[in-house]
MIFI-605703 format. One record per residue (C-alpha): x, y, z; residue number from 1. Coordinates in steps of 0.5 Angstrom, whole numbers, plus 500, padded with zeros to 3 digits. Layout:
((X; Y; Z); NUM)
...
REM end
This chain:
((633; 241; 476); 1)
((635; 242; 470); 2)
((638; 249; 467); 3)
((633; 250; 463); 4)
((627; 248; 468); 5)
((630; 253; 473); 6)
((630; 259; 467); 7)
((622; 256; 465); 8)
((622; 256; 474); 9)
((624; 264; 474); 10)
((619; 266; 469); 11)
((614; 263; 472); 12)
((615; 265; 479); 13)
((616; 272; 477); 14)
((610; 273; 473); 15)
((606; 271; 478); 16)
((610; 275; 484); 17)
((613; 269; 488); 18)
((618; 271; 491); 19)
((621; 266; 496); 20)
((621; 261; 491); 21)
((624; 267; 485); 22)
((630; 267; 490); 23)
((630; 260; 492); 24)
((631; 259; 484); 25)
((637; 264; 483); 26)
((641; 261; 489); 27)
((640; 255; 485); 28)
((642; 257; 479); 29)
((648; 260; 481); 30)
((650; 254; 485); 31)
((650; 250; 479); 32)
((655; 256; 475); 33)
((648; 259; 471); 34)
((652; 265; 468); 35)
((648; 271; 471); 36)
((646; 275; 465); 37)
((643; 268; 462); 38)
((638; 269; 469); 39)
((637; 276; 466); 40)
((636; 277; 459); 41)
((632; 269; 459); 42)
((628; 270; 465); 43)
((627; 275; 469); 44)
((627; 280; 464); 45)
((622; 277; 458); 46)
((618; 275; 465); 47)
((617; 283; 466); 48)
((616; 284; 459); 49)
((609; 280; 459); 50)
((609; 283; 465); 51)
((607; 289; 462); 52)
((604; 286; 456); 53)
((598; 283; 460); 54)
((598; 290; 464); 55)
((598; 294; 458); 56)
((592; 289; 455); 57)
((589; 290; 462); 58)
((589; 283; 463); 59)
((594; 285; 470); 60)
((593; 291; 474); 61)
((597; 294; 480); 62)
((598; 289; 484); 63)
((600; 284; 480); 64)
((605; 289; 477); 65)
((608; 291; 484); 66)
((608; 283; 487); 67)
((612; 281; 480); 68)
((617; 287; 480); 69)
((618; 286; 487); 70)
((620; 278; 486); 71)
((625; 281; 481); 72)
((627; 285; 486); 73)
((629; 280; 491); 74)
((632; 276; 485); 75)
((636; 283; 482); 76)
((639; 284; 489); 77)
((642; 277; 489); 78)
((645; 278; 481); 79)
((647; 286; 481); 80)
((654; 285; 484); 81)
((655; 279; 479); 82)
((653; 282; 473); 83)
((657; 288; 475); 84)
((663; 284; 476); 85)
((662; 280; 468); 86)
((661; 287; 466); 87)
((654; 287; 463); 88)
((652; 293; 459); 89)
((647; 297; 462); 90)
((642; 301; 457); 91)
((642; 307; 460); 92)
((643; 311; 466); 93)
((637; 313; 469); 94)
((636; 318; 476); 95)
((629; 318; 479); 96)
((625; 322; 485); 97)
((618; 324; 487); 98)
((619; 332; 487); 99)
((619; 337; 493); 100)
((613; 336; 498); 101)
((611; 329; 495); 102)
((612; 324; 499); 103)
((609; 318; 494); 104)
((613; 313; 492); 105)
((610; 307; 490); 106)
((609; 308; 483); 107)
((616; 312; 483); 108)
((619; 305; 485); 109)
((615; 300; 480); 110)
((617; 305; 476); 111)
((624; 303; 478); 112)
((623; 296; 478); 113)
((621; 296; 472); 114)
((626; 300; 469); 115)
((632; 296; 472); 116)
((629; 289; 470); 117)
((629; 292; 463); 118)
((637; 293; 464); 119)
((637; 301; 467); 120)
((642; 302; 471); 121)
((637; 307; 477); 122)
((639; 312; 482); 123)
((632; 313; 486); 124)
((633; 320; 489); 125)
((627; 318; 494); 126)
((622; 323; 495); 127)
((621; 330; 496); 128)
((627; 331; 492); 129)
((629; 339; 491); 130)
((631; 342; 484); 131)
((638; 343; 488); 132)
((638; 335; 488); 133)
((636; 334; 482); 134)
((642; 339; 480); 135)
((647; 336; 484); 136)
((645; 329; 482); 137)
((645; 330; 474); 138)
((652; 333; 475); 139)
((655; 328; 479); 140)
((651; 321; 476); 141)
((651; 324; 467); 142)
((645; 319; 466); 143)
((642; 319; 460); 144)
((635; 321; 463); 145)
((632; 324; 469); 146)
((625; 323; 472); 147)
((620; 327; 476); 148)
((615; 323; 479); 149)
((608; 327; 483); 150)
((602; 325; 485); 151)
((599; 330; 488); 152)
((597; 336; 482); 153)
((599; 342; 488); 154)
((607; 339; 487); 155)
((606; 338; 479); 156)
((610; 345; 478); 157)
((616; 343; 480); 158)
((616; 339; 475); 159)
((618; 346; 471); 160)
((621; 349; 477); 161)
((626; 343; 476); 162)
((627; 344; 469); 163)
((629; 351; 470); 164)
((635; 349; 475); 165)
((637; 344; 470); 166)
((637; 350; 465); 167)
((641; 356; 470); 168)
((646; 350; 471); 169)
((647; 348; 464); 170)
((645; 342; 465); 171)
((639; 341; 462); 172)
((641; 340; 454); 173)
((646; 334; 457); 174)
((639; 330; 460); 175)
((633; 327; 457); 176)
((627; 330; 462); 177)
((622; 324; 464); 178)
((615; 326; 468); 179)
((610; 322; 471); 180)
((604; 321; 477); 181)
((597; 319; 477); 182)
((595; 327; 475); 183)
((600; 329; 470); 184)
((598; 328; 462); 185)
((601; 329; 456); 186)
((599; 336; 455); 187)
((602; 338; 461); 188)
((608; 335; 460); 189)
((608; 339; 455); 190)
((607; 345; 457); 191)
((612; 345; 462); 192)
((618; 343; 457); 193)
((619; 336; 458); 194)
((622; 331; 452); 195)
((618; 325; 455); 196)
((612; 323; 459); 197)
((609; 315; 461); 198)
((602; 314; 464); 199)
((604; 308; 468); 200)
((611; 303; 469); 201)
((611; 300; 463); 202)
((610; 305; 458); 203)
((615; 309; 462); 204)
((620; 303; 460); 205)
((618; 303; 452); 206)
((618; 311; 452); 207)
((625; 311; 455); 208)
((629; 307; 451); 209)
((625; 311; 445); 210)
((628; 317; 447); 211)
((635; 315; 449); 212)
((635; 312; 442); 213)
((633; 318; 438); 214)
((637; 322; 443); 215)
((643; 317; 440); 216)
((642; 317; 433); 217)
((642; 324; 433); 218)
((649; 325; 436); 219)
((654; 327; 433); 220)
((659; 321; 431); 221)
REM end
């Protein structure tokens, strides 16, 4: 195969969410001295990113995107190391966990996957995650954001519980706050003092690099 068929392979076996064949196409690409980056930026990502344009057209649902993400997944797993190696820049830190007594975490990690196929380096807390956590992983990581995902509306106000450890720890004016889950809106989301809110994975991606890029813009030079 051609360089250019292995990318045009890539893009397609990812949108459709064949895996094996997405990490046979990876090893295939490397053997044959493919640069890593050139896999990312010119096939795994652009295929992520229709991904979430057919979801968003409703042309996809969740399935689908759960299947496409996993075989970038797979292919990430194989390029991370490569890609820290050549020294790739990431846009952004992004800390991630399903809030104490939640323990859902199928949208919290296509969220995930998402995020990083869009070049977000992510630290996925896991779930039930305590504000102390949450605390101690902000400090220790500096990301640019941190995500709180719930998926029942009984652990929804750990959301401000959270936000209020960030506050008595000082943290919280160095961090973008993100929340998500099936139950969650924009007016609660405001209500409990976060910067962002996202409905699904890929709005949670567009809205995190809007909020990054207007946290920048607005920083002293």
């Amino acid at each position: 195969m051609t360089p250019d068929e292995i990318l045009k392979g890539l893009y397609d076996q990812t949108l459709v969410g064949n895996a094996p064949t997405v990490l046979d196409l990876t090893h295939q690409a490397l053997d044959m001295g493919m640069d890593p980056q050139t896999l990312l930026f010119d096939a795994l990502i652009p295929s992520l990113e229709e991904v979430g344009a057919r979801f968003e057209r409703g042309d996809f649902f969740v399935p689908e995107m759960l299947i496409a993400g996993r075989a970038m997944a797979g292919a990430m797993e194989v390029l991370r190391p490569l890609l820290a190696d050549t020294g790739v820049e990431t846009i952004g830190k992004f800390v991630m966990g399903t809030v104490k007594g939640d323990v859902h975490d199928i949208g919290k990690n296509l969220v995930n996957i998402m995020l990083e196929g869009a070049g977000f380096e992510v630290i996925d807390l896991g779930v039930q995650v305590a504000p102390e956590k949450f605390v101690e992983a902000v400090a220790a990581h500096k990301p640019d954001i941190v995500g709180f995902s719930a998926f029942l509306t009984t652990t929804m106000p750990m959301f401000k519980a959270n936000i209020n450890a960030l506050q008595k720890a000082g943290l919280r004016e160095s961090v973008v706050v993100m929340v998500g889950g099936a139950p969650v809106t924009q007016e609660y989301a405001d209500a409990v003092g976060a910067d962002g809110y996202a409905s699904d994975a890929s709005a949670t991606v567009r809205k995190a690099k809007e909020l990054i890029h207007r946290r920048r813009a607005l920083a002293p030079a």
